[in-house]
C-alpha positions as CSV (number, residue, x, y, z in Angstrom):
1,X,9.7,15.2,4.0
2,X,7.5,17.0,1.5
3,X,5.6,15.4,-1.2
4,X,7.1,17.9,-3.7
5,X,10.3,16.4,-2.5
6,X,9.7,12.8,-3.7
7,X,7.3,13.3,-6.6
8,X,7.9,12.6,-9.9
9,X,6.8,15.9,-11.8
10,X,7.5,14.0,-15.1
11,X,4.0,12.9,-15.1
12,X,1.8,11.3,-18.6
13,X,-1.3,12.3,-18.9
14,X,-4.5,12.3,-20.9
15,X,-7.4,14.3,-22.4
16,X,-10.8,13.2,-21.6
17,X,-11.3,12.7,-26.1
18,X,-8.3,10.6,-25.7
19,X,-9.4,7.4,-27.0
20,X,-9.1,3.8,-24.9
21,X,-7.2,2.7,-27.7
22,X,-4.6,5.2,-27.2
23,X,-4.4,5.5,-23.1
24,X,-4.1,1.8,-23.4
25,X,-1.1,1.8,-25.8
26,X,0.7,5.0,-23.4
27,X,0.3,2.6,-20.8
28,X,1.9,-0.2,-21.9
29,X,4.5,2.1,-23.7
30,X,5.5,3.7,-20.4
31,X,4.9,0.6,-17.8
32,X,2.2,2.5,-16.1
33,X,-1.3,1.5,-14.9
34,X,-3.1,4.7,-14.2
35,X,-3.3,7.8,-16.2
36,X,-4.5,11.2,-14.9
37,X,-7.2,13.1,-16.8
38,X,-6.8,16.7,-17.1
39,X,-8.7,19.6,-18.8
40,X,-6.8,22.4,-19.2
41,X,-4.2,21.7,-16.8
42,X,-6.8,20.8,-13.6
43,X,-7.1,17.3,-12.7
44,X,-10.5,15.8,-13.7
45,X,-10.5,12.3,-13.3
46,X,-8.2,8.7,-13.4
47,X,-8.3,6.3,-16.0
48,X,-6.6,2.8,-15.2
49,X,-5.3,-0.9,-16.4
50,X,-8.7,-2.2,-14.9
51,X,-10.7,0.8,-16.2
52,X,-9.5,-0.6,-19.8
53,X,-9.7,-4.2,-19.3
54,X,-13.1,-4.1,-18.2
55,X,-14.3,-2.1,-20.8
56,X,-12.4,-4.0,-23.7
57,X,-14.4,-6.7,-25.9
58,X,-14.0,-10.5,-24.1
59,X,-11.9,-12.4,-25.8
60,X,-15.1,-14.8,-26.6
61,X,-16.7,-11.9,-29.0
62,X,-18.0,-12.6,-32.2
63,X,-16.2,-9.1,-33.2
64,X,-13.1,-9.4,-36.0
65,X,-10.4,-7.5,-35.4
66,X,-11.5,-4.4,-37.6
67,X,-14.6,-3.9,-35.6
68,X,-12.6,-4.5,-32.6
69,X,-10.3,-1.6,-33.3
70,X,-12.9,0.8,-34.8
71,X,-14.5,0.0,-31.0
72,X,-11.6,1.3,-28.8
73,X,-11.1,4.1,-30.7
74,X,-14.5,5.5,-30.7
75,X,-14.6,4.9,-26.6
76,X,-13.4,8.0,-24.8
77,X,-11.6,8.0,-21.6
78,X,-14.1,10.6,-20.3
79,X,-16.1,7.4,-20.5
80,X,-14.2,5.6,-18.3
81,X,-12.3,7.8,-15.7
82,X,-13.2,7.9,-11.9
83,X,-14.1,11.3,-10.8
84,X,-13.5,10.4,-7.5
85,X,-9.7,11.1,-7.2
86,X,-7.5,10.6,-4.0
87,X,-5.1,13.1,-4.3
88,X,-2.2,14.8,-2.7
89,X,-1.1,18.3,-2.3
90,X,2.5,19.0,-3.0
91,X,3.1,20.8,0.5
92,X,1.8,17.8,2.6
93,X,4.0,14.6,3.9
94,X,5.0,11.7,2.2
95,X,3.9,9.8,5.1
96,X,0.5,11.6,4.8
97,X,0.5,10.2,1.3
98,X,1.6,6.3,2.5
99,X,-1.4,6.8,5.1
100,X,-3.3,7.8,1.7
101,X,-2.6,4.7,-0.3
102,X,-2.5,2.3,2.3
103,X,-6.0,3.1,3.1
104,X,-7.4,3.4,-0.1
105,X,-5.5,0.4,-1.5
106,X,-3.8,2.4,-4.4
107,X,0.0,2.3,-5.6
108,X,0.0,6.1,-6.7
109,X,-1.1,9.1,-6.3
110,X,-1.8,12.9,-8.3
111,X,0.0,15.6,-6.7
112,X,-1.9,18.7,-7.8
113,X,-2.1,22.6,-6.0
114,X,-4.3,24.7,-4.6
115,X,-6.3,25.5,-8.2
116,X,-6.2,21.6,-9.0
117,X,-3.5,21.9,-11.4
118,X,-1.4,18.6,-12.0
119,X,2.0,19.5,-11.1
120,X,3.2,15.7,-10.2
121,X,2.4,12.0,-9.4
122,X,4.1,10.0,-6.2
123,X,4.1,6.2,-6.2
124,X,4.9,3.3,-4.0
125,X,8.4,3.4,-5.2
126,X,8.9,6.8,-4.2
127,X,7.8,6.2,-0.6
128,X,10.5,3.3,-0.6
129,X,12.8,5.5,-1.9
130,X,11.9,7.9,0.8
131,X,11.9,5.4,3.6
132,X,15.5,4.0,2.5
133,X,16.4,7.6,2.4
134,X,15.2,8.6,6.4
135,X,16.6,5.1,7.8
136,X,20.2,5.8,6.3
137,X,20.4,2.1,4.8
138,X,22.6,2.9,2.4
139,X,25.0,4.7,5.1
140,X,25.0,2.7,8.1
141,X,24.5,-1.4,8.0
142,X,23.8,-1.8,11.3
143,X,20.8,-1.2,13.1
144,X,20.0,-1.5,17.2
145,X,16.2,-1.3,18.4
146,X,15.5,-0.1,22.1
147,X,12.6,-0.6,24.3
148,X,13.2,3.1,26.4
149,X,11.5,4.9,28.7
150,X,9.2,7.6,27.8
151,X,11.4,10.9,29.2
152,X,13.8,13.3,28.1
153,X,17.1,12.7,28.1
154,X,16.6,8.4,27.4
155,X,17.8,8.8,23.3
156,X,20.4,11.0,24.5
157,X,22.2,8.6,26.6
158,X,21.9,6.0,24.3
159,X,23.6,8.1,22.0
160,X,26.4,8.8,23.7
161,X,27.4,5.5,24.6
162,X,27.1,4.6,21.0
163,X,29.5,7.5,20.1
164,X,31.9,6.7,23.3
165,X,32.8,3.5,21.8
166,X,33.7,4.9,18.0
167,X,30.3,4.6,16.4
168,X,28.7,7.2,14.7
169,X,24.8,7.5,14.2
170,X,23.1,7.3,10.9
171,X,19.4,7.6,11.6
172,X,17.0,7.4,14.7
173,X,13.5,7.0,14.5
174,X,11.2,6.8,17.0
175,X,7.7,4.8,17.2
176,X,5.2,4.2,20.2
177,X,2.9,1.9,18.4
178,X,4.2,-1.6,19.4
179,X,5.8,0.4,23.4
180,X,4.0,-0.3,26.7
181,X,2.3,2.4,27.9
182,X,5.3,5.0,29.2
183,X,7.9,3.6,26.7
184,X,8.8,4.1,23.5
185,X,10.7,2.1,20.5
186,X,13.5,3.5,19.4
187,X,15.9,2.1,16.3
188,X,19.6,3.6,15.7
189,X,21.0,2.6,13.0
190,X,24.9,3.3,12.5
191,X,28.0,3.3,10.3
192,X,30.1,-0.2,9.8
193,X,32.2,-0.8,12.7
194,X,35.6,-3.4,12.9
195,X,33.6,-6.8,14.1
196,X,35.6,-7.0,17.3
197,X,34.4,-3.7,18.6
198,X,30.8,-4.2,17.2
199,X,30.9,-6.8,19.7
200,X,31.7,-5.1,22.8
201,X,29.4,-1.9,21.3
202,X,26.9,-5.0,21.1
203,X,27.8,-5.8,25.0
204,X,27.6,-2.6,26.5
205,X,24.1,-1.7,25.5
206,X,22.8,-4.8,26.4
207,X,24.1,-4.1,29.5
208,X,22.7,-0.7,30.0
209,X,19.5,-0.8,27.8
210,X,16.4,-2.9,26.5
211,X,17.8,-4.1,23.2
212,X,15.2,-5.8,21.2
213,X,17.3,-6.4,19.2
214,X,20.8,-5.7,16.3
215,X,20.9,-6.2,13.3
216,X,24.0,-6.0,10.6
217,X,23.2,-6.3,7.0
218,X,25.7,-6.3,3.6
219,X,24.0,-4.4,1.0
220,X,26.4,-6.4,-1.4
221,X,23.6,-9.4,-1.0
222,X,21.3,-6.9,-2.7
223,X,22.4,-7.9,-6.7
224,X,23.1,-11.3,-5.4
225,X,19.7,-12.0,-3.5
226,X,17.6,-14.6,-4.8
227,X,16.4,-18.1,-4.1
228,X,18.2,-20.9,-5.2
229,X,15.7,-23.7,-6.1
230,X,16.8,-27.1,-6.4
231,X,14.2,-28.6,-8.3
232,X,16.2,-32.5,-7.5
């Protein structure tokens, strides 16, 4: 799946004369904690929360409120902004863009084209979105992980059992990370099945495969799911 795909092309965005004052109120206003910088169109920096905070008066300062205000709004975001911006191109993977976070320790990215244009902005929330979307939560609520061997055919048969006892596959995704060398893990998730014959489904493949292991989940626990302290 595409960045273009998942990003949100709805994106705010600031001059480099926009004051702090006012990128700090757009942030707060919107819920956001970074804010591209474009001239012209073309991405030329990112201002964010800890750009602002840092540069704002402590709160120890012998500065009243006037000369406090007059302050932010003479201090220009060009001021402020990184130049050194980890973006994303809108024809490249959303796991290429998790990779890009994850490495640089950021919640979002820029998506911009070939001529630098801003055209987008993807976030931790749409790679969840994305990730919910590939695994088939939302379809299947149970899921069955397989330590297979590393040849054709090995997915197929697993498949067909599934299907030869009435289930139907949702999603299978394939990783070799945590295998043995000449395996590979392998997680199906499927549609809801009567308990009783989830059972024997459950049965069978143990019998036949290495299940590491199943498990069903109620995506009506979802609202409902929180701790319930008892401060006794």
């Amino acid at each position: 799946m595409l960045a273009q795909g998942w990003m949100s092309t709805d994106v705010i965005s600031v001059g480099e004369e926009t004051s702090m004052m006012k990128a700090s109120v757009l942030m707060k206003e919107n819920g956001i904690r970074r804010l591209p910088v474009v001239r012209r169109g073309r991405l030329v920096g990112i201002v964010t929360d800890t750009d602002l905070k840092e540069a704002s008066p402590s709160k120890a300062t012998t500065l009243d409120i006037y000369e406090i205000n007059y302050l932010l709004s003479e201090i220009k975001v060009k001021e402020l902004m990184s130049t050194d911006v980890i973006y994303v191109k809108p024809d490249e993977t959303i796991e290429f863009a998790a990779v890009l976070m994850l490495e640089n320790k950021i919640s979002g990215l820029p998506v911009i084209n070939d001529q630098q244009h801003l055209i987008g902005v993807i976030t931790e929330t749409d790679i969840f979105k994305a990730l919910v979307h590939i695994t088939g939560v939302y379809s299947g609520d149970t899921q069955f992980a397989f330590c297979l061997p590393d040849k054709p055919g090995s997915v197929h048969e697993v498949a067909e059992v599934i299907r030869g006892m009435g289930g139907r596959v949702v999603s299978i995704l394939t990783s070799y990370d945590l295998a043995d060398e000449g395996y590979r893990n392998v997680y199906f998730r499927i549609r809801s099945m009567e308990q009783g014959m989830l059972a024997k489904l459950v049965d069978v493949l143990e019998e036949k495969f290495t299940v590491l292991y199943s498990a069903r989940e109620s995506l009506n626990q979802v609202e409902g799911r929180r701790l319930d302290y008892d401060r006794k």
